[in-house]
PAFI-936743 format. One line per 8 residues: their letters; for each residue x, y, z of N, C-alpha, C. Coordinates in steps of 0.001 Angstrom, whole numbers. Each point is the difference from the previous one (the first is absolute). Example, Ala and Ser with C-alpha at 12.3 -4.5 7.8 and 13.67 -1.06 7.14 Angstrom:
# PAFI-936743
AS = 13190 -5690 7800 -890 1190 0 900 1200 0 ~ -350 1050 -720 820 1190 60 -770 1090 730
This chain:
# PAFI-936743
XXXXXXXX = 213852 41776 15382 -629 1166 -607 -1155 -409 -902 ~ 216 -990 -879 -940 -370 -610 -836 -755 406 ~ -392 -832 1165 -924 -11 795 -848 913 816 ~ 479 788 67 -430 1090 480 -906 957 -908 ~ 756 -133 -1409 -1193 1013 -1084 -1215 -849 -185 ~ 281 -1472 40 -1119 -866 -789 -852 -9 1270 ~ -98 669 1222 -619 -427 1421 -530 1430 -477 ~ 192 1194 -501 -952 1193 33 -586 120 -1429
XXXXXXXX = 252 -611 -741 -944 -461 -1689 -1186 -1016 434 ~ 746 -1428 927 -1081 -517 517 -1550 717 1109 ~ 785 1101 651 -1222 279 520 -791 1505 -316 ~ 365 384 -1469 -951 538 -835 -1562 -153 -113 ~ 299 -1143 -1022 -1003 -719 -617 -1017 138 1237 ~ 354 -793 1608 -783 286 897 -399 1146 577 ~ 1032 844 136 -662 1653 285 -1442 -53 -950 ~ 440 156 -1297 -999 93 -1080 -1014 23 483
XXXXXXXX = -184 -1792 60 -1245 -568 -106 -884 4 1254 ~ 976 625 1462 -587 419 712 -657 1512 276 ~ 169 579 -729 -436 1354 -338 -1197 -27 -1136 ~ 14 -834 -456 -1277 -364 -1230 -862 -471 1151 ~ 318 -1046 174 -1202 -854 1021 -406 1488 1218 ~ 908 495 490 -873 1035 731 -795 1135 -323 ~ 595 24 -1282 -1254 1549 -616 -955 -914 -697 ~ -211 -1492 -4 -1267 -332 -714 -928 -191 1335
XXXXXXXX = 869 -386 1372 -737 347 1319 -794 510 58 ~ 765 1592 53 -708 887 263 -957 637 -1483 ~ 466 123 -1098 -1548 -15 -1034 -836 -583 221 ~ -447 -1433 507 -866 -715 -21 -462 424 1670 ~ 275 534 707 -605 791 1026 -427 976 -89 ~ 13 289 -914 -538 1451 -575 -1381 238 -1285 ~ -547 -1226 -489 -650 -184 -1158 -1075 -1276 484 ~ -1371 -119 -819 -556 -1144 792 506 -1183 -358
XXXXXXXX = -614 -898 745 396 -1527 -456 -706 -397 -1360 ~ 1046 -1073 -473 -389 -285 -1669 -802 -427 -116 ~ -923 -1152 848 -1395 -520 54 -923 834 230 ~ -223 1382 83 -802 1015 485 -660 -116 -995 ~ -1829 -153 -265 -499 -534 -918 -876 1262 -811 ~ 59 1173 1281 -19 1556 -371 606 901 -1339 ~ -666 176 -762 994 936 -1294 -876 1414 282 ~ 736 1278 -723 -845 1367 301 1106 792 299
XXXXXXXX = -536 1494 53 655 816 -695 672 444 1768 ~ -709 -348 1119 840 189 956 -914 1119 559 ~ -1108 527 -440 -1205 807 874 -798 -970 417 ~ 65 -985 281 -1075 -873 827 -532 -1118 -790 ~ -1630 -338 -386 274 -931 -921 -822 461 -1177 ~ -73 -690 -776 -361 499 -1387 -1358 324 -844 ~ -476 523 1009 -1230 -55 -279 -885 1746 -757 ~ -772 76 -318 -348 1233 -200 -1205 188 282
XXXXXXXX = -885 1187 284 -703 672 841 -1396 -488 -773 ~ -56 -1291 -443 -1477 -565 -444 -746 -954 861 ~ -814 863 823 -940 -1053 693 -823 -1393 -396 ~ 854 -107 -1372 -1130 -841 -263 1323 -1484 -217 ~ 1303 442 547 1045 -1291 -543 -415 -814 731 ~ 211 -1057 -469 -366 -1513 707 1421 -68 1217 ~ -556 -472 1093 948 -144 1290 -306 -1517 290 ~ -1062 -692 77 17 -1296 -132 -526 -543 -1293
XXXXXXXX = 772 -755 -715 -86 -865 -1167 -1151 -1030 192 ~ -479 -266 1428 -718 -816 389 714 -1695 -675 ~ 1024 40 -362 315 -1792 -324 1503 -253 401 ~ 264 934 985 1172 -333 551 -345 -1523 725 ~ 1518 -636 344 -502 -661 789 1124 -122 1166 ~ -153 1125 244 775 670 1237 -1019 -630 1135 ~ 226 -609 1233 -1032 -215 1049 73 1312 436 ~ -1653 -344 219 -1292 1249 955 431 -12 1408
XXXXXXXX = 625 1001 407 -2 439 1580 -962 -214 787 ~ -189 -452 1295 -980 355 700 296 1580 676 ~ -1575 389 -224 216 1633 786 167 -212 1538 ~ 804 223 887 -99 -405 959 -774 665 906 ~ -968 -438 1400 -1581 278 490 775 354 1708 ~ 1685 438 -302 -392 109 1554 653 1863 280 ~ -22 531 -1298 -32 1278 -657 -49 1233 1345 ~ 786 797 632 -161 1327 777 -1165 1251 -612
XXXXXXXX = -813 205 751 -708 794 -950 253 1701 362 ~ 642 335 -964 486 1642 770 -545 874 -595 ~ 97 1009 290 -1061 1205 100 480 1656 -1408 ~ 1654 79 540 1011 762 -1108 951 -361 40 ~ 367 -1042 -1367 1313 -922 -304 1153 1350 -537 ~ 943 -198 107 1116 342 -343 1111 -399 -587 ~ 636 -45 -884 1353 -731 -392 1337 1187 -236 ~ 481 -300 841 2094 677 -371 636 -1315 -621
XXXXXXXX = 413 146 -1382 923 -723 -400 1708 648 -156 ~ 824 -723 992 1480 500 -502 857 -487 -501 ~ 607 403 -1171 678 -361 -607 1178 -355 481 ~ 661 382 712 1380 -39 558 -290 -1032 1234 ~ -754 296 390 -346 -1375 729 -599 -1222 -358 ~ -461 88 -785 -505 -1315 -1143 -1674 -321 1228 ~ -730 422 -151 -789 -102 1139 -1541 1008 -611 ~ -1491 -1010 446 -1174 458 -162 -133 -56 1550
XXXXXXXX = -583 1786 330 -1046 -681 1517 -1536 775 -680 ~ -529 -1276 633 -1047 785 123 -889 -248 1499 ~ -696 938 -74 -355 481 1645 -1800 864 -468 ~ 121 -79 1025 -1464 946 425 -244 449 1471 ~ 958 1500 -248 -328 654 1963 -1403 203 579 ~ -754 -352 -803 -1261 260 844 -731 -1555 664 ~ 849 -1387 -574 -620 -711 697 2006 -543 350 ~ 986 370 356 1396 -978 400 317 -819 -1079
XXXXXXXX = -973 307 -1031 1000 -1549 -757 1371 9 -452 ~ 1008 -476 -301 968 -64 -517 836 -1128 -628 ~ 150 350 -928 1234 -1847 -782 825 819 -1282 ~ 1280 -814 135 852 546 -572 83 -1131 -1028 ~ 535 -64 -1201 108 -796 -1295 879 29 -807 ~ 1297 -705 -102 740 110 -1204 -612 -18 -683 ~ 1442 731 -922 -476 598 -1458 1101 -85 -785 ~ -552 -50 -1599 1329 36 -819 -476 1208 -1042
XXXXXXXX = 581 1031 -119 -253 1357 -745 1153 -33 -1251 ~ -536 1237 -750 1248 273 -1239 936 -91 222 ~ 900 -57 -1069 1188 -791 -100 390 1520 352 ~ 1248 -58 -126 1185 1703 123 114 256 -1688 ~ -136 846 -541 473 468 -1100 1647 764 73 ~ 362 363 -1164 1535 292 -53 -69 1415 937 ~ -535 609 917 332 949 913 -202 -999 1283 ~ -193 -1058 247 -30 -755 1275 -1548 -185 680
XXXXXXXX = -1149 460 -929 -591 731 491 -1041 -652 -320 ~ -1261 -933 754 -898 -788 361 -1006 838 -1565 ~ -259 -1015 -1082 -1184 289 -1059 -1225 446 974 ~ -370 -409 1001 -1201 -39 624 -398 1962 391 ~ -884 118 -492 -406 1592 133 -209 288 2215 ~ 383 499 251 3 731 1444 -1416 998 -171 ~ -511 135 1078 -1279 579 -132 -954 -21 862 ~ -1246 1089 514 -1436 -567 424 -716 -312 -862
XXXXXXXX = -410 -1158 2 -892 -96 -1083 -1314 -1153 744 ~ -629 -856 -789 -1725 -269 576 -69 -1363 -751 ~ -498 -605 1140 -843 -1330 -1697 -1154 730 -503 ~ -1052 -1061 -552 -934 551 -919 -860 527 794 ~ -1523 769 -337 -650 705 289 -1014 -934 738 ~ 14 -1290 -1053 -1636 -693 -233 773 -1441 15 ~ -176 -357 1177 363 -1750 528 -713 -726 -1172 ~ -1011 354 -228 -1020 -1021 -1050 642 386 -1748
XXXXXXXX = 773 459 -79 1052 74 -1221 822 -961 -206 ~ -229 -725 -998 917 -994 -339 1562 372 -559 ~ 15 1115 -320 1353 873 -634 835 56 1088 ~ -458 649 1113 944 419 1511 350 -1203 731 ~ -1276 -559 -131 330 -1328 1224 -704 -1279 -402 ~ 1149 -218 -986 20 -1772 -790 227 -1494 1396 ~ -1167 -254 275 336 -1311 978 608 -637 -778 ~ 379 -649 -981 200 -1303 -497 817 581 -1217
XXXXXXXX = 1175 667 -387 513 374 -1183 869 -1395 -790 ~ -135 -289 -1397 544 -1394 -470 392 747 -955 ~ -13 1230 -183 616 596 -1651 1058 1067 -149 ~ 1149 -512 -31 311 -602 -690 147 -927 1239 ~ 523 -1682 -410 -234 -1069 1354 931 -292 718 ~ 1448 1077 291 443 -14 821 -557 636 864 ~ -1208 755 343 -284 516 804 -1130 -1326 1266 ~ 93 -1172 -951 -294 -892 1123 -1190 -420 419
XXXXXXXX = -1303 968 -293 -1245 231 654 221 484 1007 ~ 642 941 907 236 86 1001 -328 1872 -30 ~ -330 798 1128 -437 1187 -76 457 1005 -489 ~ -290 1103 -677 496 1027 -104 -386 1391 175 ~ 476 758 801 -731 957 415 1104 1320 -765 ~ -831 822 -820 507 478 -516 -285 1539 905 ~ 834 778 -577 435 1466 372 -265 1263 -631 ~ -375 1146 91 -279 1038 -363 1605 688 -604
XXXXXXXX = 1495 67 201 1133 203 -291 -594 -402 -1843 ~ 828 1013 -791 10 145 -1752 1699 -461 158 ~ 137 -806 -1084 1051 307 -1177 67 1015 -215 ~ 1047 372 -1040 605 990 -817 -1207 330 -1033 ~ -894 -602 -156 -993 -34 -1473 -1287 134 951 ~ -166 408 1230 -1306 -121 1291 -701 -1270 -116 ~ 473 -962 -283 -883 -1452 382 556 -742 1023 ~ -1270 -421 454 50 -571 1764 764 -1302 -287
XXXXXXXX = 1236 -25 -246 734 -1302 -227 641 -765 1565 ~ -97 761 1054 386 -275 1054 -539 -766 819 ~ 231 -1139 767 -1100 -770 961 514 -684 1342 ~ -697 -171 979 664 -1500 823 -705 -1215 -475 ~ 1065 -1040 -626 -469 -1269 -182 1412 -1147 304 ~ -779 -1153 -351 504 -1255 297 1519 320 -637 ~ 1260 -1288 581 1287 -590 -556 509 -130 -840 ~ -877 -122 -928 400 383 -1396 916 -1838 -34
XXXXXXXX = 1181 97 438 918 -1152 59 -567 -1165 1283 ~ 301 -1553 -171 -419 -747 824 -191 624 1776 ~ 1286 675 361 -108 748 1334 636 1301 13 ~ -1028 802 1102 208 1632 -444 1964 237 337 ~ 464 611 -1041 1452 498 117 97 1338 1041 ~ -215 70 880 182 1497 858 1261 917 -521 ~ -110 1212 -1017 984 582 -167 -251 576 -1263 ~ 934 -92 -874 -358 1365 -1477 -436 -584 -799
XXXXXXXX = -1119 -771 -463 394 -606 -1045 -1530 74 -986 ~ -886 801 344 -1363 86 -234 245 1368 -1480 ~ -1217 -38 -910 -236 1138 -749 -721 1512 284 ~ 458 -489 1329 -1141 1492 632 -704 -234 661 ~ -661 -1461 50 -895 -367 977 244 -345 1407 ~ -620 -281 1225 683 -102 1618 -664 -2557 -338 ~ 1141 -307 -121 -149 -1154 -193 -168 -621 1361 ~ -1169 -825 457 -267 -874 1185 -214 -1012 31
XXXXXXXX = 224 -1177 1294 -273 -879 -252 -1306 -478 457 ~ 110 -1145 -792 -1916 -552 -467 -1051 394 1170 ~ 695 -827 1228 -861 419 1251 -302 1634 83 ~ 835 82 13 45 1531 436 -719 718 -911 ~ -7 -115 -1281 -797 946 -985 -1431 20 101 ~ -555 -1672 281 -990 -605 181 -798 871 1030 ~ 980 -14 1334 -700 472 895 -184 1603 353 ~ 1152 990 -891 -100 1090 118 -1062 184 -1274
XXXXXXXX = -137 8 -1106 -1240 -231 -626 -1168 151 524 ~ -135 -1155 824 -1588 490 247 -565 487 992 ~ 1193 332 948 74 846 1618 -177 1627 -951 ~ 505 102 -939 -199 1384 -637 -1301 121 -817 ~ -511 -1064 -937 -701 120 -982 -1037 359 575 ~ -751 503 903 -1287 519 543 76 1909 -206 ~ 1468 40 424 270 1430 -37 167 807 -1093 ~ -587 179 -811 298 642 -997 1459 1673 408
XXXXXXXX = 407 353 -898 1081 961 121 591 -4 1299 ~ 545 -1083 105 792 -594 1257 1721 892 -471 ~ 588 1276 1012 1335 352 -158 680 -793 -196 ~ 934 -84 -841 1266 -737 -113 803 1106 173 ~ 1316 -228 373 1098 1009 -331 1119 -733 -280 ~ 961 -123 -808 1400 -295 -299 729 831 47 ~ 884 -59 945 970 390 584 1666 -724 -654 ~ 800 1525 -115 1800 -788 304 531 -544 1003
XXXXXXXX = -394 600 987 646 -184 1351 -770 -1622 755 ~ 993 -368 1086 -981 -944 541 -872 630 1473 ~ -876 -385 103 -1099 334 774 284 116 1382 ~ -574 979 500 495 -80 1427 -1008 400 939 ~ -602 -1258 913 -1537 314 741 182 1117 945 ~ -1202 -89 575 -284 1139 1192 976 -33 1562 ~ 958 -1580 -543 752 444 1424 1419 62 -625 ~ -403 260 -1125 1973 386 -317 604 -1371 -263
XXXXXXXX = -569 -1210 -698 587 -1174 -72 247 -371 -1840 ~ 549 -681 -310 -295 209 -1635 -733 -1767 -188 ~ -1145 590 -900 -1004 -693 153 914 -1437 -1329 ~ -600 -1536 520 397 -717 -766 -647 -1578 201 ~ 306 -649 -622 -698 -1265 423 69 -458 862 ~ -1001 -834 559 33 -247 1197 82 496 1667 ~ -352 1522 -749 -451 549 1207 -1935 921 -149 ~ 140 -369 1055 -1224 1226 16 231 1500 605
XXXXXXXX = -245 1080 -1433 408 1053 86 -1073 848 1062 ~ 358 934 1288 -553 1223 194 -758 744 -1143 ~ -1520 155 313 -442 780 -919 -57 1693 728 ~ 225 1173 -917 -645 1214 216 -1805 -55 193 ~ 266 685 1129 -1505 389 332 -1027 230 -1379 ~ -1053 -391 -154 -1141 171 -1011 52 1720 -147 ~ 35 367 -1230 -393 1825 -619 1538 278 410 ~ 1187 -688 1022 873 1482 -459 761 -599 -913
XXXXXXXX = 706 1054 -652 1186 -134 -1125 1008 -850 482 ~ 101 -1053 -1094 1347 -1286 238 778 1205 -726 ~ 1722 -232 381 717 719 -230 843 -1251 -1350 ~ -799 428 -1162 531 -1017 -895 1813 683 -569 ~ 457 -1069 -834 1478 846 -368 71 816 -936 ~ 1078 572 442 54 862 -1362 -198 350 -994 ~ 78 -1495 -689 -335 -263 -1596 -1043 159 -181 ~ -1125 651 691 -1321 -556 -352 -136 1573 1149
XXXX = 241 214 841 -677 1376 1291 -1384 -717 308 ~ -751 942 565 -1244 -318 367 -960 279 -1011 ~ -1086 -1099 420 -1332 -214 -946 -922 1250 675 ~ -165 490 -1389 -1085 1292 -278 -1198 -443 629
């Protein structure tokens, strides 16, 4: 008998400590990683609506990208970013282009629910704006020197805190862990950057749902998505209906 009590006291302690170790599992699947070099209030990044903030410090000594020269030249760029799919495409139906791009977006807040604003929204007006479309951002210098293309989407306070840019961390994390921003990696930012930067008020839309092309497939890496015919209505999701 008394082997028997000291055999269910002994495996307490382990229940315990296996029930600790699994809800720190799952918290830490749920919150970013501790090296995330990102601080902010969780609308994107921290910036406020002064054209005149410094975006390169000019004394980083982050290495200079090459722009790369073998660039698609398209005609009306497009971007669907989905959240639930963790995924940038961008495309242009009037010349076939298409490429799809991980992504790492807002974290979930305590309703489960992606920081990253859902929306149609635009990059900047004026490519030749250093505010909208920073080639080389070092400030603050996790941002790397690496691109940032910022977004027409407001904060809570209407400042354009929203953008697509670089990793932020050594390699892009695909999944929740961004302040609002659609996080990419280096190549990829590099090259969607300046496939866009000609276009001024290039659509973006962020979407809940994940994307689903013109033949009914759900769009994702490593494929090349079906585009909708040029002028008609993509049937975007819910979260977002169709662009006005």
């Amino acid at each position: 008998m008394f082997g028997s009590a000291r055999g269910v006291l002994d495996e307490q302690p382990v229940r315990i400590l296996l029930a600790f170790l699994a809800t720190a599992v799952s918290t830490a699947a749920c919150v970013e990683p501790l090296d995330d070099p990102e601080q902010g209030s969780g609308e994107g990044v921290d910036d406020d609506n002064d054209p005149s903030s410094v975006m390169d410090d000019g004394k980083s000594d982050a290495p200079r990208y090459a722009v790369p020269t073998d660039l698609p030249t398209l005609s009306a760029p497009e971007i669907i970013v989905s959240l639930d799919g963790l995924t940038v495409h961008l495309f242009d139906r009037e010349t076939g282009f298409s490429e799809v791009y991980p992504t790492g977006v807002g974290f979930k807040n305590s309703r489960g629910v992606s920081v990253t604003p859902t929306g149609h929204f635009n990059t900047g007006a004026d490519p030749s704006n250093g505010w909208w479309y920073v080639p080389r951002r070092t400030s603050p210098d996790y941002f790397a020197g690496l691109p940032f293309l910022r977004l027409d989407a407001e904060n809570s306070e209407g400042s354009n805190t929203y953008a697509l840019h670089g990793p932020i961390t050594a390699q892009l994390r695909r999944g929740y862990v961004s302040h609002g921003c659609m996080r990419m990696a280096k190549d990829d930012i590099i090259r969607l950057f300046w496939i866009v930067k000609p276009h001024g008020q290039t659509p973006v839309t962020i979407q809940t749902e994940k994307e689903v092309d013109a033949e009914g497939h759900t769009v994702d890496v490593g494929m090349t998505p079906a585009l909708w015919p040029a002028g008609e209505p993509i049937p975007y999701g819910d979260s977002v209906g169709p662009r006005e």
